[in-house]
C-alpha positions in Angstrom: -33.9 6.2 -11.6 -30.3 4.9 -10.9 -29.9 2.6 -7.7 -27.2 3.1 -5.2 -25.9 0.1 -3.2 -24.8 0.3 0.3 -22.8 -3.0 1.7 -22.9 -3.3 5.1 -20.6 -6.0 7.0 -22.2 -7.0 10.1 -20.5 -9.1 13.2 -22.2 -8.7 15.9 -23.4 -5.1 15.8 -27.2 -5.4 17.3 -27.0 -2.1 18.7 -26.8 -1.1 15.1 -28.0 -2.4 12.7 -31.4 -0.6 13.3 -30.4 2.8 13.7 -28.1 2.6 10.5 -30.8 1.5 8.4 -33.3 4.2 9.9 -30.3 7.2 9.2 -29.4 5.8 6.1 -33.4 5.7 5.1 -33.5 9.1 5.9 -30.4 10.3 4.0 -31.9 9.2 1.2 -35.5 10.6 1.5 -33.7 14.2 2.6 -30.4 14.3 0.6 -30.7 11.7 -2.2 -34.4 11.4 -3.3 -33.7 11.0 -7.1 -31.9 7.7 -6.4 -33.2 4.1 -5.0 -31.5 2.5 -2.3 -30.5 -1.1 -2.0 -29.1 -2.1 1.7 -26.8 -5.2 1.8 -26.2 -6.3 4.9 -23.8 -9.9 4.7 -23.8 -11.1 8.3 -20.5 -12.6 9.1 -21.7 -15.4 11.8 -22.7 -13.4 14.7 -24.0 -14.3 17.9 -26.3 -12.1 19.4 -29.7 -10.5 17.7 -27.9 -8.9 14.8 -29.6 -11.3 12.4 -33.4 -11.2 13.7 -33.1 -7.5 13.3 -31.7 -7.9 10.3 -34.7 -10.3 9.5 -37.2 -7.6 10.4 -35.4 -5.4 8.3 -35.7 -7.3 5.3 -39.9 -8.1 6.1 -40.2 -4.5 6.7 -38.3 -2.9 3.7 -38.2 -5.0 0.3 -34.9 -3.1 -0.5 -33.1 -4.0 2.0 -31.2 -7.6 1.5 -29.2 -9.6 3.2 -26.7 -12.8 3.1 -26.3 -14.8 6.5 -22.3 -16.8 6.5 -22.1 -19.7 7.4 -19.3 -19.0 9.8 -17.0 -16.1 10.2 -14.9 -15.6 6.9 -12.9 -12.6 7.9 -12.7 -8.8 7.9 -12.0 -8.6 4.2 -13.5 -11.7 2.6 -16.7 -10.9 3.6 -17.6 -7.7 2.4 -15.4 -8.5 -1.0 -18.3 -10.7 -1.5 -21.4 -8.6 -0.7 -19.9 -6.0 -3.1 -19.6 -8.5 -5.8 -23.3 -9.7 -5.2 -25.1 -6.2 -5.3 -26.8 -4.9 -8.1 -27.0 -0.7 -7.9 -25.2 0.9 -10.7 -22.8 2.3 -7.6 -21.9 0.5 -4.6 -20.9 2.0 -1.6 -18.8 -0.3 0.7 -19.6 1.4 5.4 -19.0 -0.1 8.4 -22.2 -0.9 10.7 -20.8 1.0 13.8 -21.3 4.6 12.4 -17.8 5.0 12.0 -18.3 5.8 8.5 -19.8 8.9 8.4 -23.5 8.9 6.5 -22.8 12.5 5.4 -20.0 11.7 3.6 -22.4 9.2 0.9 -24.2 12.4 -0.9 -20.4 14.1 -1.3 -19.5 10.4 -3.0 -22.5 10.5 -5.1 -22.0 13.9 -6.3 -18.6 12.6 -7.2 -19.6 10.0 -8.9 -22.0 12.3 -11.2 -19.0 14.3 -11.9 -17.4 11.2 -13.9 -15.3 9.7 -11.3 -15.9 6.0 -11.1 -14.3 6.1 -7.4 -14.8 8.2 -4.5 -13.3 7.3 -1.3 -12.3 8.6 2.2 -9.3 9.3 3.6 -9.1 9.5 7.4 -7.3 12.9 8.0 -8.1 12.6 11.8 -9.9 10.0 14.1 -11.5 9.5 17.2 -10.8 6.3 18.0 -7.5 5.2 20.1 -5.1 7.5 19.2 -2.1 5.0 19.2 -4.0 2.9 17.3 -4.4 6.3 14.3 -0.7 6.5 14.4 0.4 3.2 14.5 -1.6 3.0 11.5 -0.8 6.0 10.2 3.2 4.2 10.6 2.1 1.3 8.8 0.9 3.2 5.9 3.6 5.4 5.5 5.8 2.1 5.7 3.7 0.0 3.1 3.5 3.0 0.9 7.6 3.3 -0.1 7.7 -0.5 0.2 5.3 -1.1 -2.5 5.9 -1.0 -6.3 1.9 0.0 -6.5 1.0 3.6 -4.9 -1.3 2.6 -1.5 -3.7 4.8 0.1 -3.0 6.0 3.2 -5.2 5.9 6.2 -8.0 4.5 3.4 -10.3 1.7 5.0 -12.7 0.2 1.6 -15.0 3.4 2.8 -16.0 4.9 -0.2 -18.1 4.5 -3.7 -17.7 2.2 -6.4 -19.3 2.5 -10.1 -21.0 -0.6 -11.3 -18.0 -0.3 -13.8 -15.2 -1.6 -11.0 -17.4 -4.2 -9.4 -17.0 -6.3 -13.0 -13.0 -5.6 -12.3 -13.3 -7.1 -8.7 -15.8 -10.2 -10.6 -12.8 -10.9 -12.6 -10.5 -10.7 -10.8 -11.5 -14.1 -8.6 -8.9 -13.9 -5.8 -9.5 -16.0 -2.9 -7.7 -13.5 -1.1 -8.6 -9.8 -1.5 -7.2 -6.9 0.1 -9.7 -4.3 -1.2 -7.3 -1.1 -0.3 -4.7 -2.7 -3.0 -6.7 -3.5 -5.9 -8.3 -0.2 -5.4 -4.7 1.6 -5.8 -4.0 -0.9 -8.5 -6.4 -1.6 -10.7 -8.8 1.0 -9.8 -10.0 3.6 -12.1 -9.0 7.7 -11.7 -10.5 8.3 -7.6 -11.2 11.2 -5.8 -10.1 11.5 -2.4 -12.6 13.3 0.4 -11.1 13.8 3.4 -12.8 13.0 6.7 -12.9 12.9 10.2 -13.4 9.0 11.5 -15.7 9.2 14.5 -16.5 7.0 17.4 -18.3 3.7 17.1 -21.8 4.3 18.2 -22.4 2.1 20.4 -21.0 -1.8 21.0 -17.7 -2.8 21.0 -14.5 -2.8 17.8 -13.9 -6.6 16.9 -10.2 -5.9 15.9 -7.3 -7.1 17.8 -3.7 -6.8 17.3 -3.9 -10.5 15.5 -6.6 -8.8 13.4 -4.8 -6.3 12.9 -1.8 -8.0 12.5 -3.7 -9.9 9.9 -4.5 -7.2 7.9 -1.4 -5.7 7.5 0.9 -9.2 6.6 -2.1 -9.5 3.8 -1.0 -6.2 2.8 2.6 -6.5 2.7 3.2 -9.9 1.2 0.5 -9.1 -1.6 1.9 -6.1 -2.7 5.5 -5.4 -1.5 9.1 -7.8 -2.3 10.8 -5.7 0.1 11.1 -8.4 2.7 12.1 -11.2 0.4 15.0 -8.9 -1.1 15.8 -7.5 2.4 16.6 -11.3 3.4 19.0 -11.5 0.3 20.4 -8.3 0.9 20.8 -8.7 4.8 21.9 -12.2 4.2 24.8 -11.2 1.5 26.1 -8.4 4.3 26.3 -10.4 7.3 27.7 -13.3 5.2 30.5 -10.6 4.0 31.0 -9.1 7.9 31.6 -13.1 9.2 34.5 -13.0 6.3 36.1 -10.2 6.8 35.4 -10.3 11.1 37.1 -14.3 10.6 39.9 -12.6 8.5 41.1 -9.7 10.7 40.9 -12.1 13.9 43.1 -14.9 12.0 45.7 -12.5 11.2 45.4 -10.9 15.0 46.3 -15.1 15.9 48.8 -15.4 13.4 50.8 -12.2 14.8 50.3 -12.7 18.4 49.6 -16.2 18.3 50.1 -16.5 22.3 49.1 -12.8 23.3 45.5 -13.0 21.5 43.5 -15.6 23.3 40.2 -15.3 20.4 37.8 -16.5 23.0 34.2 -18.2 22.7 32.5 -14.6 23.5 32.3 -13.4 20.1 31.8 -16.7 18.4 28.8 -17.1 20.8 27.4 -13.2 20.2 27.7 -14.3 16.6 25.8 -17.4 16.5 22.8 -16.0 18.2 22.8 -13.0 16.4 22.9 -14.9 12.8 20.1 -17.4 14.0 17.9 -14.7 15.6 18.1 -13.5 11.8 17.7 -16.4 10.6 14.8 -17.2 11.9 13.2 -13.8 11.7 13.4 -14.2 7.9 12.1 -17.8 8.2 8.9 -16.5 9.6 8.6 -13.8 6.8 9.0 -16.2 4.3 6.3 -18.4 6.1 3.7 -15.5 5.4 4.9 -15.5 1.9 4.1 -18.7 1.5 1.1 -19.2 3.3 -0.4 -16.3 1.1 0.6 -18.0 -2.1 -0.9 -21.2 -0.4 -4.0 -19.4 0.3 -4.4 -18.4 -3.1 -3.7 -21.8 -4.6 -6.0 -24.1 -2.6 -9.0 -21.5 -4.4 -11.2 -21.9 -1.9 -14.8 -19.5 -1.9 -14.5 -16.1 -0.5 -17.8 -17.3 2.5 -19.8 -20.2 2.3 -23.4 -19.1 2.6 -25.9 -20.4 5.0 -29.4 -17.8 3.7 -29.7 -15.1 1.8 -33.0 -12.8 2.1 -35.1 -10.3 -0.9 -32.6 -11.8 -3.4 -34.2 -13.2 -6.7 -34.1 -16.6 -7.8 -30.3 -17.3 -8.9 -29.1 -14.1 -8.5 -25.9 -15.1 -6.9 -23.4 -13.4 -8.7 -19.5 -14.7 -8.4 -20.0 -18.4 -8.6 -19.4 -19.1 -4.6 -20.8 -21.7 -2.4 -24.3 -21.9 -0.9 -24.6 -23.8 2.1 -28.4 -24.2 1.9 -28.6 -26.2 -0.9 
């Protein structure tokens, strides 16, 4: 009987937690009884009940697992990790609020059993904010012709991975991860299922325009050059404008040297314009640099404080444990 893995990131998602694991319980038992589940819920430092239910969970139902952070290591660090700690021959990557649709897991599966080793979803409509769907819907389309490697659009980690691309993610040990990339890069042929993204159940989204911001400058500095060439580029233009603007007005002196008064107008207009740039390019190379930086200093993708229903040294990925 072949085991399917679900990896669920939790922050804070109480109201939850439960329900998910009863519907996705179900699924299985209805849609998917050939198969054994494994739940994976990786906790990401919350602060109300998340984890006692999650506790009860894993007394209740020996196939349900979890891993309890020792703090909160980000939207994309954490569930990087659960994925390369599960153990199903397929791993499927949902959020907790019922966003990701539960329906849509049986339609990966089948899939999967078709030879694909990756089955994802594509948002094609949403529910949520819709400024928020098409400002993301911009930064897709904008990441997309920037990058040398084809991205995704509207694709959020939702999806199914064979036991086959989890080694590729195990390798790949990247302090870092942007799952959407490497998916695009490195993964193996996909198929796309589109899908409408509902309303969170219940609770409250944790993203906020740092958050968001967040995600998409990982995005952009790990897989586009666009904005280091752009500062060459823009740099080499304005350099060549100052020239030929400096030439044309000392000629205008030369030839009505008392008529032409130059004035400190366009000398000021030009200053601030150059350092505006100047320092809008600084910042993007900051984020350059503080990815590289990131990258260097290796540090584990979470630090964990418990794990629950795991077997003795079955940590897989070589990353800190906080209990021991």
């Amino acid at each position: 009987m072949k085991t399917i893995s679900i990896v669920i990131p939790c922050y804070n998602e109480q109201e939850n937690v439960v329900p998910l694991y009863e519907a996705l319980r179900s699924m299985f038992a209805s849609d998917l009884p050939r198969y054994r589940y494994e739940l994976l819920y990786i906790d990401n430092d919350s602060h109300d009940e998340t984890r006692a239910l999650i506790r009860g969970l894993c007394a209740q139902d020996p196939q349900v697992k979890a891993i309890f952070n020792a703090k909160n290591f980000g939207q994309f660090n954490s569930p990087y990790y659960a994925m390369l700690q599960s153990t199903g021959d397929a791993t499927i990557l949902m959020a907790a609020d019922f966003q990701d649709p539960i329906e849509m897991i049986p339609q990966f599966v089948a899939a999967w059993e078709e030879g694909y080793k990756i089955a994802i979803g594509v948002k094609t409509h949403s529910k949520e904010n819709p400024l928020m769907y098409a400002l993301r819907g911009l930064y897709y389309k904008l990441i997309k012709k920037m990058s040398s490697v084809d991205q995704i659009a509207q694709f959020t980690g939702f999806g199914l991975y064979d036991h086959a691309f989890i080694d590729v993610m195990r390798q790949l040990n990247d302090p870092t991860p942007f799952l959407r990339g490497i998916v695009a890069e490195l993964g193996f042929h996909r198929k796309e299922i589109p899908y409408t993204q509902p309303k969170r159940r219940a609770g409250i989204t944790h993203n906020n325009l740092y958050t968001l911001y967040d995600a998409a400058m990982l995005g952009f500095t790990s897989y586009t050059k666009v904005g280091l060439r752009m500062a060459v580029f823009f740099g080499a233009a304005c350099s060549g404008i100052s020239m030929l603007i400096a030439i044309i007005y000392l000629i205008m002196k030369l030839i009505w040297w008392d008529r032409f008064p130059a004035g400190m107008a366009p000398m000021l207009i030009g200053m601030l314009f150059l350092g505006s740039v100047q320092i809008f390019f600084i910042g993007l190379l900051g984020e350059y640099i503080l990815s590289i930086n990131q990258r260097v200093m290796r540090r584990p993708l979470v630090v964990e404080e418990e794990r629950l229903n795991f077997p003795e040294d079955a940590m897989i990925g070589g990353m800190a444990d906080a209990s021991k």
